[in-house]
ROGU-906339 format. One record per residue (C-alpha): residue number from 1; x, y, z. Coordinates in steps of 0.1 Angstrom, whole numbers, plus 5000, padded with zeros to 4 digits. Each point is the difference from the previous one (the first is absolute). Layout:
N
<r NUM <X Y Z>>
...
***
This chain:
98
<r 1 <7517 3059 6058>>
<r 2 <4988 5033 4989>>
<r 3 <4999 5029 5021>>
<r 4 <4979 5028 4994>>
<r 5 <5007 5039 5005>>
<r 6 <4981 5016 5030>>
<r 7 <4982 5023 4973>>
<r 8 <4990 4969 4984>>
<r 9 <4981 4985 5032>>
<r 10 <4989 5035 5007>>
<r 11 <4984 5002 4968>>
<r 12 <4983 4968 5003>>
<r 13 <4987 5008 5033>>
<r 14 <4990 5033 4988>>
<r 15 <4984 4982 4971>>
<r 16 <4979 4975 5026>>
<r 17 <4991 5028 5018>>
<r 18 <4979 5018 4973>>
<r 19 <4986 4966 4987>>
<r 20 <4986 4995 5033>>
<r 21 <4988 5038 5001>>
<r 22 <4982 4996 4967>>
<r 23 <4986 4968 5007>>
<r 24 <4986 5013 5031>>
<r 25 <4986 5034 4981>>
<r 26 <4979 4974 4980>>
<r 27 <4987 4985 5028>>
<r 28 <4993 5025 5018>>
<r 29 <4987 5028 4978>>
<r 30 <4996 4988 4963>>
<r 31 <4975 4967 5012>>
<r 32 <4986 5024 5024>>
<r 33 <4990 5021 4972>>
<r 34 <4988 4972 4976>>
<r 35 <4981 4987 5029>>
<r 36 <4980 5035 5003>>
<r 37 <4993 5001 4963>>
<r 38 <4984 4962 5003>>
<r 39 <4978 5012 5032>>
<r 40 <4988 5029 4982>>
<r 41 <4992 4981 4963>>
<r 42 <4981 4979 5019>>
<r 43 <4982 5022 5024>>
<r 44 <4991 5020 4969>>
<r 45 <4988 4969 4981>>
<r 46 <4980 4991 5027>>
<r 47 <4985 5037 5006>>
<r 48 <4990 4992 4964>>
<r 49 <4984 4974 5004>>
<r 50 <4984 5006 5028>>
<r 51 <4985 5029 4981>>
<r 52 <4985 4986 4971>>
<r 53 <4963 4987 5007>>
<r 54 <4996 4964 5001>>
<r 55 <4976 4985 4985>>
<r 56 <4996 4959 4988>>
<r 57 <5033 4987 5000>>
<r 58 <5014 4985 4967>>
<r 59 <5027 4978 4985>>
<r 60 <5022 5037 4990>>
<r 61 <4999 5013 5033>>
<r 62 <5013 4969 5012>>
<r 63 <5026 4998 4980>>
<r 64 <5011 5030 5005>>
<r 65 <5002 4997 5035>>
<r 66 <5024 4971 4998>>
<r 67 <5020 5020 4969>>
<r 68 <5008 5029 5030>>
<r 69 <5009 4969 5026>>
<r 70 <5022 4988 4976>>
<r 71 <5021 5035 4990>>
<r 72 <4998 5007 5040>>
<r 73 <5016 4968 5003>>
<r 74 <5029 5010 4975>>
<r 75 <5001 5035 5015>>
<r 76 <5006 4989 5033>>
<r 77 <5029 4978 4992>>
<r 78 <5017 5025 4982>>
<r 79 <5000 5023 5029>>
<r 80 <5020 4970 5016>>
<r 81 <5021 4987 4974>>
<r 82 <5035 5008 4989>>
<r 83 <5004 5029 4977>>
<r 84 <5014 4980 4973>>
<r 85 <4967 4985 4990>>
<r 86 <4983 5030 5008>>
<r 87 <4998 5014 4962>>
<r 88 <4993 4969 4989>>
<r 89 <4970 4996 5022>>
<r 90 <4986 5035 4992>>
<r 91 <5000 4989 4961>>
<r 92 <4983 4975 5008>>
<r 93 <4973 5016 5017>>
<r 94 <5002 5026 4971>>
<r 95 <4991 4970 4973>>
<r 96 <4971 4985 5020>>
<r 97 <4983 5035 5007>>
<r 98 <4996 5005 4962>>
***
């Protein structure tokens, strides 16, 4: 049986304890954030649209449309997924805007 020091179990629980404080500094304030960014990309995007004249519509603007669903889409889930993807997900967004 092995039997640990106190300053080793206070170390882990010290070690839990911060885990759990940064875990709930992402929830709380880092998706917050992301969150805010989305809203306002696509508030702007759809102040943009809203200001340009319409006139007949056509196959591009169609497309187009569904091309800014699409990187909302992706947008959105990276405001709610882990952080480990998270770079991953912004090169890919990188690569298809080019």
């Amino acid at each position: 049986m092995v039997v640990m020091d106190e300053t080793v179990v206070l170390l882990m629980i010290t070690a839990l304890w911060f885990m759990a404080a940064y875990i709930a500094y992402q929830k709380l304030f880092v998706v917050r954030k992301l969150r805010k960014q989305i809203d306002g990309l696509t508030q702007s995007a759809l102040d943009a649209a809203r200001s340009v004249p319409h006139s007949a519509p056509d196959a591009d603007s169609g497309i187009d449309v569904k091309r800014l669903q699409q990187r909302l889409e992706v947008l959105e889930r990276i405001a709610v997924e882990k952080e480990d993807s998270l770079s991953r997900q912004i090169d890919e967004l990188r690569l298809a805007s080019r």
